[in-house]
N, C-alpha and C positions, 0 to 999 in steps of 0.2 A: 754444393750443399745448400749455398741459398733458396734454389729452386727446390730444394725437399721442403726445408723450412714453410717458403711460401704457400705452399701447398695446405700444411696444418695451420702456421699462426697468422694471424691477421691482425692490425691494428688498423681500427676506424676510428677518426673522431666522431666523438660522440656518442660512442658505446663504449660503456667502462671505463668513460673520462679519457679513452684513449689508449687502456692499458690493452697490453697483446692476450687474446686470444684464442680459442679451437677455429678454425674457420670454419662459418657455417653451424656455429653453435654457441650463444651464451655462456660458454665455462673459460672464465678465467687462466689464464697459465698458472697463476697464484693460487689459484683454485688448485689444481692438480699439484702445485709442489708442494702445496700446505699438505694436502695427502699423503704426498709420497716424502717428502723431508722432514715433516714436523712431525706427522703420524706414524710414520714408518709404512705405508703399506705399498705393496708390489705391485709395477703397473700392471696385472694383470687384475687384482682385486680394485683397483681405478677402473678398469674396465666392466666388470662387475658393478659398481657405485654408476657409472653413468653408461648404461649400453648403448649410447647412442652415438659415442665416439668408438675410435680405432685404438687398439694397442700402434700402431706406428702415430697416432695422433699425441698417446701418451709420450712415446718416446723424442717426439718431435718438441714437446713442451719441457721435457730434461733438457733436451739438447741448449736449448732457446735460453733455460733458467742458465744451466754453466756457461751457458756463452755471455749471461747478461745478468749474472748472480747481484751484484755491487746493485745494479737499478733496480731490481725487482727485491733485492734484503730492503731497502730505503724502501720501496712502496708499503711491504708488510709494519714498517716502524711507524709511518707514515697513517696509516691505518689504523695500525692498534692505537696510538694517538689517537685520532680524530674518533674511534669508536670509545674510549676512555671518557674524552671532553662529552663526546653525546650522553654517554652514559651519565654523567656528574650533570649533564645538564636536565634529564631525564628524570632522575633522584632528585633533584632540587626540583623540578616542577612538580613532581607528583605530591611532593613535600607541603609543600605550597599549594597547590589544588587539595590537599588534606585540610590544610587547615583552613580554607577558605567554608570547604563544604562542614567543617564542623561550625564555622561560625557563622555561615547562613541557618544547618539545625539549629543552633543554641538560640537563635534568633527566631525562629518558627515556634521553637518549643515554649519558648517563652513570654509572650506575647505581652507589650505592655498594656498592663490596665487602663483602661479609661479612668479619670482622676476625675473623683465627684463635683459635681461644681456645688461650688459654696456664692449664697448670694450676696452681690455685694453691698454693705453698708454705705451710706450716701452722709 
């Protein structure tokens, strides 16, 4: 069974931080079980969504998720984390870059007057 496995998943460092995916293809295992577990759709409508894999490539990535469920539920936690913090930090800049750019207009808009000179008594 290994040798099926190896055939569809692949882990490299250094692509997707290392997490397993299609071999010979960009798509995440996590990618396809978020499809197929979280969204309900049938590997075959996965297949549909990316034509450029295999229905045994889909099936190869179930396999992979049940055999390695515990690692890969942690990376999905792990994720939605780290996409939450980016988000909160993303919301506070944009927040922040809001108020900056209203206070450089307010400052454009409003331009201090030159203050008349008054001559001075001696």
């Amino acid at each position: 069974m290994a040798s099926v496995l190896t055939q569809h998943i692949e882990i490299t460092p250094g692509v997707f931080g290392g997490k397993p995916h299609i071999a010979g293809h960009r798509i995440r295992v996590m990618d396809i079980v978020a499809w197929h577990e979280k969204r309900g759709l049938s590997p075959d409508e996965i297949v549909t969504l990316y034509p450029s894999i295999t229905l045994a490539d889909v099936h190869a990535v179930l396999v992979y998720y049940f055999d390695h469920r515990e690692e890969i539920e942690a990376a999905f936690k792990h994720e939605f984390r780290s996409h939450e913090t980016k988000t909160v930090w993303s919301l506070h800049s944009t927040m922040i870059f809001s108020r900056w750019q209203r206070a450089v207009s307010n400052i454009q808009e409003s331009p201090i007057a030159p203050q008349p000179s008054t001559p001075s008594v001696n």
